[in-house]
N, C-alpha and C positions, 0 to 999 in steps of 0.2 A: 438516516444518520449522515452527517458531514463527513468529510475524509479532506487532509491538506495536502496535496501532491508535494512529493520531494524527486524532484532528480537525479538519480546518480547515475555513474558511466554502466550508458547500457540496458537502467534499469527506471524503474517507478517504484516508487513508496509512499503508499496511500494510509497514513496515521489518522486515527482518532484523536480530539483535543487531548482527553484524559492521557490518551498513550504518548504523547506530546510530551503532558505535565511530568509524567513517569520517569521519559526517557533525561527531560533534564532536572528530577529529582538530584538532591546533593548530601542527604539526608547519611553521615558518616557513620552512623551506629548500625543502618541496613546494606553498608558497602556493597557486601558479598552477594548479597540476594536482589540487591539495583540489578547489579552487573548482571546477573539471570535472569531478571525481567526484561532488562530492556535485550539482548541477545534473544529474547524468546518473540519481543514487541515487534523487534525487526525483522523478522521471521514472517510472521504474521501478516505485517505492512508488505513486504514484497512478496509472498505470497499474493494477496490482495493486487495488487500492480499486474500481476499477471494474469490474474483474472479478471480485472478491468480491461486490459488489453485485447486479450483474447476476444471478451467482449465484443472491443468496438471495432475490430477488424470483421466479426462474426456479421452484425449489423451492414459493417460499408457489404460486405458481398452479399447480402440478403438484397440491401437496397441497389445496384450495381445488377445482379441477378431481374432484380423484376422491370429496370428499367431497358435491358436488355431483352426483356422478352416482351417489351408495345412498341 
């Protein structure tokens, strides 16, 4: 699956296309229920950011670790 990085202060937000489409939905008859999606989208996306991260910090010391050790 694809993911598009967004930056914000501080942080990463790694969306899905769909969650993308979602979040700029305009659709006024689901106002209420946008507004809960996308709060739940975002949620999710920076969840995702931090586990990306973790990730790649996870990796640089794995590979940092073994170069360290020949």
């Amino acid at each position: 699956m694809k993911y598009i990085e967004i930056s914000v202060e501080r942080a990463k937000v790694f969306l899905t296309v769909e969650e993308i489409t979602a979040l700029l939905s305009t659709d006024k008859h689901l106002a209420n229920q946008i507004l809960l999606l996308n709060t739940t989208i975002f949620k999710e996306g920076l969840k995702r950011g931090k586990y990306f991260s973790r990730y790649e910090k996870q990796k640089k010391r794995e590979l940092q670790k073994a170069f360290d050790n020949n």
